[in-house]
DOLUM-652424 format. One line per 4 residues: their letters; for each residue x, y, z of N, C-alpha, C, O. Coordinates in nm, 2 decimals, decimal comma. Layout:
% DOLUM-652424
A	X:Y:Z:X:Y:Z:X:Y:Z:X:Y:Z  ...
END
This chain:
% DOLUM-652424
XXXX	0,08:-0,12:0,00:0,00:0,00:0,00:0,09:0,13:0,00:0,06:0,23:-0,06  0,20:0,11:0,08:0,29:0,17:-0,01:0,32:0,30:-0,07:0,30:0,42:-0,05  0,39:0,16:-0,21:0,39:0,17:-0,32:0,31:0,24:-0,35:0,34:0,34:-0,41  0,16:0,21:-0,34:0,07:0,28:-0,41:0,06:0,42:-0,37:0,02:0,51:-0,44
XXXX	0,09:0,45:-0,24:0,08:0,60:-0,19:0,20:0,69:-0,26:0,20:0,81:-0,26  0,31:0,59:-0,33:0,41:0,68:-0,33:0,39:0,72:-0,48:0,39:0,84:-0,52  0,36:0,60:-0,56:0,34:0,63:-0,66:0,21:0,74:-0,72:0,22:0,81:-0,83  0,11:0,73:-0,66:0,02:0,79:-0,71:0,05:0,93:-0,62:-0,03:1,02:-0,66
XXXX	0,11:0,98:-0,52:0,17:1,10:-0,53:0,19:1,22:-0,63:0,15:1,33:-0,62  0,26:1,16:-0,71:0,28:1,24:-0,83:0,20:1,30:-0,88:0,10:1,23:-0,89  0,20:1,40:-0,92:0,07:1,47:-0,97:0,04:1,46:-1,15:-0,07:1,48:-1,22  0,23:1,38:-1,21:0,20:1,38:-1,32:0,21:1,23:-1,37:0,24:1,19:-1,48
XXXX	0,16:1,15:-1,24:0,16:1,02:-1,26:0,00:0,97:-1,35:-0,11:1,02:-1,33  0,06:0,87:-1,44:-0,08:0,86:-1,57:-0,02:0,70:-1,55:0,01:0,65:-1,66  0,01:0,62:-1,42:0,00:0,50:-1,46:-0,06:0,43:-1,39:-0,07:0,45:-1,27  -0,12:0,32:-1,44:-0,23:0,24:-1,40:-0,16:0,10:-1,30:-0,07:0,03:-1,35
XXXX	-0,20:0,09:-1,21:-0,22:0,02:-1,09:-0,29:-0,08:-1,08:-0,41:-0,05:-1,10  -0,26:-0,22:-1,04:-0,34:-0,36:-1,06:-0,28:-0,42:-0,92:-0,17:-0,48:-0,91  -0,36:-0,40:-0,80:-0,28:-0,51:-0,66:-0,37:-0,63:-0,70:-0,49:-0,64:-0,72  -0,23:-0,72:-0,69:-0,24:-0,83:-0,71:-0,21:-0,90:-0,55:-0,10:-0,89:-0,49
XXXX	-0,34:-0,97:-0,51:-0,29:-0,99:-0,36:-0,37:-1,11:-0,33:-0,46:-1,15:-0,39  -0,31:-1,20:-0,18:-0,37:-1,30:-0,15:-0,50:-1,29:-0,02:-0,56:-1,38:0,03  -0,51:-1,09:0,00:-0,57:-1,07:0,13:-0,68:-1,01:0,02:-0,67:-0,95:-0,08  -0,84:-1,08:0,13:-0,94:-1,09:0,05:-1,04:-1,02:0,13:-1,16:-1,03:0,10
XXXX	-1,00:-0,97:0,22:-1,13:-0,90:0,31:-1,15:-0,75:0,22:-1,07:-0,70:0,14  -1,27:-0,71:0,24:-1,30:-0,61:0,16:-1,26:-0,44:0,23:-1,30:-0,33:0,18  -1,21:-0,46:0,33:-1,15:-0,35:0,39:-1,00:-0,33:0,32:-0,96:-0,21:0,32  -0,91:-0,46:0,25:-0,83:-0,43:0,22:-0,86:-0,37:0,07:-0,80:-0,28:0,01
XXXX	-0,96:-0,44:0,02:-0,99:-0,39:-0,13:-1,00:-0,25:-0,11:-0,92:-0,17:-0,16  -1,12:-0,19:-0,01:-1,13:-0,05:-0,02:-1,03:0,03:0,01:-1,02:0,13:-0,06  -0,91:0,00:0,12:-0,80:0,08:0,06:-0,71:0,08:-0,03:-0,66:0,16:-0,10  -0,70:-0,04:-0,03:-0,59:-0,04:-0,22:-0,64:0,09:-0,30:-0,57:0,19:-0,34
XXXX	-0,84:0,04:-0,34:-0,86:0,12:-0,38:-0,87:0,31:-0,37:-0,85:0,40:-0,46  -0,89:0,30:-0,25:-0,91:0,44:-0,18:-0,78:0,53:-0,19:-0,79:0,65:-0,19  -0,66:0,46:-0,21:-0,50:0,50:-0,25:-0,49:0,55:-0,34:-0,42:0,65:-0,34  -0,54:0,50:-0,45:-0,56:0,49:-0,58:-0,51:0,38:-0,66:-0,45:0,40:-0,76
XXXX	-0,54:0,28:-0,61:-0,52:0,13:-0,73:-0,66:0,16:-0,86:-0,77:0,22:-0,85  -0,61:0,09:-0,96:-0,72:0,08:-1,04:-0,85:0,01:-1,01:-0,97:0,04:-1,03  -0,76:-0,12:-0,95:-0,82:-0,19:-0,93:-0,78:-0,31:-0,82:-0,71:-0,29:-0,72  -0,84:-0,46:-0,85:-0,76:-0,50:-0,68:-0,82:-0,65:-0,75:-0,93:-0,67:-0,80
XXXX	-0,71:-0,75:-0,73:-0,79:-0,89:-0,81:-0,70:-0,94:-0,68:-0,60:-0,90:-0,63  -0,79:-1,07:-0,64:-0,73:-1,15:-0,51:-0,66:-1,34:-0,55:-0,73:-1,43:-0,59  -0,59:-1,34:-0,54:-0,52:-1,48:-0,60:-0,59:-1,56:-0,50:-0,63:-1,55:-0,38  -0,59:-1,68:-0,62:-0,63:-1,76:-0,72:-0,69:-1,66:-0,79:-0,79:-1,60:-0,75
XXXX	-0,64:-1,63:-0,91:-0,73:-1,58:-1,06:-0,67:-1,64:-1,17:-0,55:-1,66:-1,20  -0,78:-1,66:-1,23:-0,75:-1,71:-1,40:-0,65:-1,59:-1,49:-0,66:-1,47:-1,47  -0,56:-1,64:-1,57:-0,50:-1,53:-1,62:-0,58:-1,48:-1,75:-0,52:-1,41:-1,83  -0,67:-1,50:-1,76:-0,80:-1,41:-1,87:-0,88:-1,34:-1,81:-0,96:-1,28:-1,87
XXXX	-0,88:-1,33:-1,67:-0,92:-1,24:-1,62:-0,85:-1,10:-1,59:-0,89:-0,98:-1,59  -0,70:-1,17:-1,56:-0,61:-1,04:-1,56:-0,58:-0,99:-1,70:-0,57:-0,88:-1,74  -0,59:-1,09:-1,75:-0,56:-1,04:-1,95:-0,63:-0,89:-1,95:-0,58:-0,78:-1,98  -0,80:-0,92:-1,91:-0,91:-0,82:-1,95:-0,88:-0,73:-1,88:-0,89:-0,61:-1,93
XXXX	-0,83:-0,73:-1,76:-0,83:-0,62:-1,66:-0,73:-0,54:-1,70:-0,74:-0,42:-1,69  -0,63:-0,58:-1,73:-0,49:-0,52:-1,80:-0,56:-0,43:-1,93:-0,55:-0,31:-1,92  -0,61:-0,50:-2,04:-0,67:-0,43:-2,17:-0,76:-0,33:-2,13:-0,71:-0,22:-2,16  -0,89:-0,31:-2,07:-0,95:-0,24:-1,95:-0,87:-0,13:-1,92:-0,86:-0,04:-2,01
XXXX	-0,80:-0,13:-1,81:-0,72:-0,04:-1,80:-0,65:0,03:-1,88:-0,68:0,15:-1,88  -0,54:-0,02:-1,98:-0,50:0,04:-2,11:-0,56:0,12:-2,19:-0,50:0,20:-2,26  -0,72:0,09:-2,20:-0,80:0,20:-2,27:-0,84:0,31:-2,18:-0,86:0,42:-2,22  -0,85:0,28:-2,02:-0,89:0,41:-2,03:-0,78:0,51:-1,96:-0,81:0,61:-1,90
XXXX	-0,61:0,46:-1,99:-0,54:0,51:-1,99:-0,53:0,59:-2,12:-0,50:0,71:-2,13  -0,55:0,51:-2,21:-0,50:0,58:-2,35:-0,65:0,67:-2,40:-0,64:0,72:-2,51  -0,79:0,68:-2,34:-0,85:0,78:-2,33:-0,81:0,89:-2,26:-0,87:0,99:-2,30  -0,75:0,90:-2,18:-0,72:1,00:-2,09:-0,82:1,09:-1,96:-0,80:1,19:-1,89
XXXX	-0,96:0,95:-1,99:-1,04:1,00:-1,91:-1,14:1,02:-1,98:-1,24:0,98:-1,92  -1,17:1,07:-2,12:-1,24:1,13:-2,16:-1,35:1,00:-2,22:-1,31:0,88:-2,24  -1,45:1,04:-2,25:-1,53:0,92:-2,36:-1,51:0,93:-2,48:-1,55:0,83:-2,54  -1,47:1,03:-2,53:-1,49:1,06:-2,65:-1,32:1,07:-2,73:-1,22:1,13:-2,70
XXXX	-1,35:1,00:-2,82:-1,16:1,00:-2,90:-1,23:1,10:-3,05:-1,35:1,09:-3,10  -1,14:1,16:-3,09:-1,20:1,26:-3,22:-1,05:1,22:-3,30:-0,94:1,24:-3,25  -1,07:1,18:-3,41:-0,96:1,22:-3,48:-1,02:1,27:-3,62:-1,09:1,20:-3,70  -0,99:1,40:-3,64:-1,04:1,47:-3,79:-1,17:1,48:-3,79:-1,22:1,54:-3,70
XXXX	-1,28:1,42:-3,90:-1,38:1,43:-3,88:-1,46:1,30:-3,85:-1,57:1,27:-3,91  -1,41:1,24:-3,78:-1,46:1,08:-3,69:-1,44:1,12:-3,54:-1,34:1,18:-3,48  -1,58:1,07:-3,49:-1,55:1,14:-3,33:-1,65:0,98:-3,27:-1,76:0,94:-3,30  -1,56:0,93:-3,18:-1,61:0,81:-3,15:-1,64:0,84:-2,98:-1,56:0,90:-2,92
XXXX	-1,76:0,79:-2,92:-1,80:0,81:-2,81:-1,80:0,66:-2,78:-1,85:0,56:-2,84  -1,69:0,65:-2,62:-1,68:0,54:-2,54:-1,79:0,48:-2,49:-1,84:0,37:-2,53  -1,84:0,56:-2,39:-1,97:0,50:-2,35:-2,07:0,52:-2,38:-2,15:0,52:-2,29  -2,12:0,55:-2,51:-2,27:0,51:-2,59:-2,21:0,43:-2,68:-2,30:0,38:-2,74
XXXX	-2,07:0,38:-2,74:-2,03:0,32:-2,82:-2,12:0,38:-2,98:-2,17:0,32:-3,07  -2,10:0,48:-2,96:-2,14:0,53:-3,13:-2,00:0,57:-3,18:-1,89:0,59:-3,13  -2,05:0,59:-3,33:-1,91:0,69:-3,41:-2,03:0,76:-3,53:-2,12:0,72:-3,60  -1,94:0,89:-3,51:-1,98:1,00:-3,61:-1,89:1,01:-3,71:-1,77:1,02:-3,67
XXXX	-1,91:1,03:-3,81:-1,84:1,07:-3,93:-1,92:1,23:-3,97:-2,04:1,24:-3,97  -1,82:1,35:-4,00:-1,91:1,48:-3,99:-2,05:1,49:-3,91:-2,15:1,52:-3,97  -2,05:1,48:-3,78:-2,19:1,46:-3,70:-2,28:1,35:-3,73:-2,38:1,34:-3,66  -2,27:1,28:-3,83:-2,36:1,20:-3,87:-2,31:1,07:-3,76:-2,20:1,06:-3,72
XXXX	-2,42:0,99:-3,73:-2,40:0,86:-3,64:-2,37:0,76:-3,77:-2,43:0,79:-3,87  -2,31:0,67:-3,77:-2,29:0,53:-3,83:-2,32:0,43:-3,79:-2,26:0,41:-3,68  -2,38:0,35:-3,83:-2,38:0,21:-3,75:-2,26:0,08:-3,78:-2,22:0,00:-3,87  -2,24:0,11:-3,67:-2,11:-0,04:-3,69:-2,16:-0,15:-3,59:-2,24:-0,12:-3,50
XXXX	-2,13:-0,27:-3,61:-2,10:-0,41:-3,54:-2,06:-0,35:-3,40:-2,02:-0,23:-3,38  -2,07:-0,46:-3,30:-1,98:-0,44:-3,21:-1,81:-0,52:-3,23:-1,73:-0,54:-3,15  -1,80:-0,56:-3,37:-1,64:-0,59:-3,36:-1,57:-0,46:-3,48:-1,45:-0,43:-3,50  -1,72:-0,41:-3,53:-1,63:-0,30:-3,61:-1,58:-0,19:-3,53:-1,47:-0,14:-3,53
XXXX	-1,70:-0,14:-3,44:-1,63:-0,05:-3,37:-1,53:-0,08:-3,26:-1,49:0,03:-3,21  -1,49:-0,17:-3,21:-1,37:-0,26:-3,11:-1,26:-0,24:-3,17:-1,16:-0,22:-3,11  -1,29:-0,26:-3,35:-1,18:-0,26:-3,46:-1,12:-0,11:-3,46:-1,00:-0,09:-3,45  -1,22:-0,03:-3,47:-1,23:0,11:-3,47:-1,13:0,20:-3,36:-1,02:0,26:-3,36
XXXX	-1,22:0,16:-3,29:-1,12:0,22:-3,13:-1,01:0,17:-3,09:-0,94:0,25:-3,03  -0,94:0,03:-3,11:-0,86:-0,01:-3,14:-0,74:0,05:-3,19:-0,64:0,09:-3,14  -0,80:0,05:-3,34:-0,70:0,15:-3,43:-0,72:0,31:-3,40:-0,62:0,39:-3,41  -0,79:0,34:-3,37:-0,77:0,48:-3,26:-0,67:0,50:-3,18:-0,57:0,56:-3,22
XXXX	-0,68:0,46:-3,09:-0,64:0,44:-2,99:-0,45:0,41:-3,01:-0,36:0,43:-2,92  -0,43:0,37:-3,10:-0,31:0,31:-3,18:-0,27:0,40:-3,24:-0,16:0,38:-3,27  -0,33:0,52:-3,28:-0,32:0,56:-3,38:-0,18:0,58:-3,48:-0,10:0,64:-3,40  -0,10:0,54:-3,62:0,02:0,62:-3,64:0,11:0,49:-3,61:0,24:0,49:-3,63
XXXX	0,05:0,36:-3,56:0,16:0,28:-3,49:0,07:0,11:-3,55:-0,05:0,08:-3,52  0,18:0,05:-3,62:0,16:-0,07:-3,74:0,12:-0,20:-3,64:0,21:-0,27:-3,58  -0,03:-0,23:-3,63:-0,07:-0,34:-3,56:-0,09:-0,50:-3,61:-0,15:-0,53:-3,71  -0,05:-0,56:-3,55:-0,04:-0,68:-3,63:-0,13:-0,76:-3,65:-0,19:-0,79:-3,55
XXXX	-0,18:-0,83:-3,77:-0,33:-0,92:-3,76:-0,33:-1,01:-3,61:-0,44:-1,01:-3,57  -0,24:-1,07:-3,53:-0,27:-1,14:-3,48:-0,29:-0,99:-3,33:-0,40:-0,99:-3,28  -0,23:-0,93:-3,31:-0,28:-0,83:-3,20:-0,42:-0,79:-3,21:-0,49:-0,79:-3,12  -0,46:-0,74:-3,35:-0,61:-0,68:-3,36:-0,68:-0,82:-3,34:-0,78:-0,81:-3,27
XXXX	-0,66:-0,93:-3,38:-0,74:-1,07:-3,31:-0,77:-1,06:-3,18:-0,87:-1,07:-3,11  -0,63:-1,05:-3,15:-0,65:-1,12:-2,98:-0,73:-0,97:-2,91:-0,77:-0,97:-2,79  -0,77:-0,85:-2,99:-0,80:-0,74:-2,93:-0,95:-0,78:-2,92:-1,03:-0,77:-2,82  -0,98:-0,83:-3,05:-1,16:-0,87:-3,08:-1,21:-1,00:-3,00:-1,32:-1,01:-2,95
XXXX	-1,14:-1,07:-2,99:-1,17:-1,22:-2,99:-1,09:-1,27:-2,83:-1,16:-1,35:-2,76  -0,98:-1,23:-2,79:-0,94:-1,23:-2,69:-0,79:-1,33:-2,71:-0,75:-1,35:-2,82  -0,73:-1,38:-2,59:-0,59:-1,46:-2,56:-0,66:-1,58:-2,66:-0,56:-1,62:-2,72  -0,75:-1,66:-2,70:-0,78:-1,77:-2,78:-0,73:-1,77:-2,92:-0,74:-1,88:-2,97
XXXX	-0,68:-1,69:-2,97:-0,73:-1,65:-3,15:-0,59:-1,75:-3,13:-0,60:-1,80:-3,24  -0,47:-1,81:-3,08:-0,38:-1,90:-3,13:-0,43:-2,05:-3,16:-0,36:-2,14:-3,21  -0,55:-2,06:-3,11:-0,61:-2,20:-3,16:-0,73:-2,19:-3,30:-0,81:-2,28:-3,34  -0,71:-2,06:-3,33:-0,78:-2,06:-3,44:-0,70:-2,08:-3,58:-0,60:-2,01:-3,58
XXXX	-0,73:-2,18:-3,71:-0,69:-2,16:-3,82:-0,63:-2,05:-3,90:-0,52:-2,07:-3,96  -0,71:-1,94:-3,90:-0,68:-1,85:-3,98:-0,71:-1,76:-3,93:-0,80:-1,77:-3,84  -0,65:-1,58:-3,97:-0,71:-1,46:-3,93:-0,76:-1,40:-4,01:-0,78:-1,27:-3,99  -0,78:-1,49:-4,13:-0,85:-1,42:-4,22:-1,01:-1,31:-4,17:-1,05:-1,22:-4,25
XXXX	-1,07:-1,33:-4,07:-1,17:-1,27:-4,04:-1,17:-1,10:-4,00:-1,27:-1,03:-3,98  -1,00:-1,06:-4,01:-0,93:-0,97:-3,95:-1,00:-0,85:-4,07:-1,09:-0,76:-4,06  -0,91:-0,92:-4,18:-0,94:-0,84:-4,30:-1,12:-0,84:-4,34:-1,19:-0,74:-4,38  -1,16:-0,93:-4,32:-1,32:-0,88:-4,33:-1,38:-0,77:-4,28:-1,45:-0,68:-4,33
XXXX	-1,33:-0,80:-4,15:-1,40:-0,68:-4,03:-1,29:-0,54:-4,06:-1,31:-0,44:-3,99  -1,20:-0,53:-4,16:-1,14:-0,40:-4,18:-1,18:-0,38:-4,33:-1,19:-0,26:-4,38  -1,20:-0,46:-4,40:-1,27:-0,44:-4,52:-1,42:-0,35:-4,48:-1,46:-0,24:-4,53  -1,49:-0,44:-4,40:-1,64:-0,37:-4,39:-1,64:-0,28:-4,30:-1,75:-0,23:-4,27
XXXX	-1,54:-0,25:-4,25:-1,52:-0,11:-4,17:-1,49:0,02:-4,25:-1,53:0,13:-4,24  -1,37:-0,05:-4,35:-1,33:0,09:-4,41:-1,44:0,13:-4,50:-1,45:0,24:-4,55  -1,52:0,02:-4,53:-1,69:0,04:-4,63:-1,79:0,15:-4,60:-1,84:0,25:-4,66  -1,80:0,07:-4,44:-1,87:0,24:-4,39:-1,83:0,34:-4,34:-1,91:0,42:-4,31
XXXX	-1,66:0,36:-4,31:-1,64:0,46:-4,34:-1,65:0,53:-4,44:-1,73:0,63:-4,45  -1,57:0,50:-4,54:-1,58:0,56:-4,67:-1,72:0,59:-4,75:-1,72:0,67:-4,85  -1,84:0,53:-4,71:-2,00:0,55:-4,78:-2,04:0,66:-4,66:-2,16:0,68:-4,66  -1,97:0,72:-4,58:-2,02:0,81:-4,51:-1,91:0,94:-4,51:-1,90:1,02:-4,42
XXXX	-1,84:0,92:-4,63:-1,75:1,03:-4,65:-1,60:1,05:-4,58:-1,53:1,16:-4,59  -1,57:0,94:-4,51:-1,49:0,99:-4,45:-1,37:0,93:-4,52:-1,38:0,85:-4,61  -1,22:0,98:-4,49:-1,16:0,99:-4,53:-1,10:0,85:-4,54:-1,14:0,79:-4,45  -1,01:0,78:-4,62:-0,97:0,62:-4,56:-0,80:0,67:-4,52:-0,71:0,73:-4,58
XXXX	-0,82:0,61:-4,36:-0,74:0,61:-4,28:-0,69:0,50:-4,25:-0,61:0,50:-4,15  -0,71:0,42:-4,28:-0,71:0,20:-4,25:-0,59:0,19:-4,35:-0,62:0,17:-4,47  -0,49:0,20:-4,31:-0,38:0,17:-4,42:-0,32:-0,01:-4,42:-0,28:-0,08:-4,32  -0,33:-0,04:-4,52:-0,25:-0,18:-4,48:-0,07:-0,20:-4,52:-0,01:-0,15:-4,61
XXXX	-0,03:-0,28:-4,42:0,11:-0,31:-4,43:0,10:-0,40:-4,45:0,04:-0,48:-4,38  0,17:-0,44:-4,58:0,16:-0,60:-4,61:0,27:-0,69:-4,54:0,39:-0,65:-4,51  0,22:-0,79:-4,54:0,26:-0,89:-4,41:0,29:-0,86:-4,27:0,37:-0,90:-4,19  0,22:-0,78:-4,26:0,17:-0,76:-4,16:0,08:-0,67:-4,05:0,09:-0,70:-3,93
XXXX	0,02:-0,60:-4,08:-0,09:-0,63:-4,06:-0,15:-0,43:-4,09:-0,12:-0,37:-4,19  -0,22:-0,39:-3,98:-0,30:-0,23:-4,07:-0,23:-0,15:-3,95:-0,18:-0,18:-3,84  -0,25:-0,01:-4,03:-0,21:0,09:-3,93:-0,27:0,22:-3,98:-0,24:0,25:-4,09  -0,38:0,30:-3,90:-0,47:0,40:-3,85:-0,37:0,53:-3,89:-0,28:0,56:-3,80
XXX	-0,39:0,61:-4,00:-0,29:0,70:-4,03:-0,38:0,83:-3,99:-0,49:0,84:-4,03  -0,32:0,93:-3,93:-0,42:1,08:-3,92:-0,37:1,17:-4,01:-0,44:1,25:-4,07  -0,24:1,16:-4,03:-0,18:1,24:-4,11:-0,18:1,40:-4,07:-0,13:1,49:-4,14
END
């Protein structure tokens, strides 16, 4: 607990906190948390549970708080899970917009088919055949972006995999 006091001191500390602990009374949860942990997982845990909690956190690190990510004239809202292109709403999947925010979130930086898998689908996608389903869901992404005017930002790197350009 600490640790956690010293580190979240900082006024320009932006890093995320996971106590990982074997004490399970909920007095200790509330101060981990009360410190400022993100969060507080008590062992025995499955490691797909920390997988999520880790990705979890990483987004709403790389939100910075906010719900809303804008790049140019695409403005994606976190928690209603919509995206606008010029104020207009679009309708996506829930793996296109995952796809979406993803490469947001990324923006400028070359992700690999198998990372945007394990981003959609989770730690399983290495018992899957193919990722071919990758390029679908960025094919029919960049579809309705592009029929709703927006610019194509979905660049691909061949062999390996797309990268989200703002330019």
């Amino acid at each position: 607990m600490d640790i956690i006091k010293n580190v979240k001191s900082s006024e320009k500390c932006k890093t995320g906190i996971i106590v990982i602990s074997a004490r399970n009374t909920v007095d200790d949860k509330i101060n981990g948390l009360n410190l400022g942990a993100d969060d507080y997982l008590v062992k025995p845990f499955h490691l797909s549970g920390l997988n999520a909690r880790i990705y979890s956190l990483m987004r709403r690190l790389k939100s910075e708080g906010t719900n809303e990510i804008v790049i140019n004239e695409i403005s994606l809202n976190i928690q209603f899970r919509e995206v606008k292109v010029y104020d207009k709403v679009i309708n996506l999947t829930k793996s296109e917009f995952d796809l979406l925010y993803y490469l947001m979130t990324n923006k400028n930086q070359v992700l690999s088919k198998t990372s945007i898998a394990e981003h959609l689908i989770g730690e399983y996608v290495d018992v899957m055949n193919s990722l071919d389903f990758v390029y679908l869901h960025i094919k029919n992404l960049r579809k309705k972006l592009l029929n709703a005017n927006c610019k194509d930002y979905i660049k691909t790197v061949y062999g390996v995999g797309y990268k989200f350009l703002t330019e």
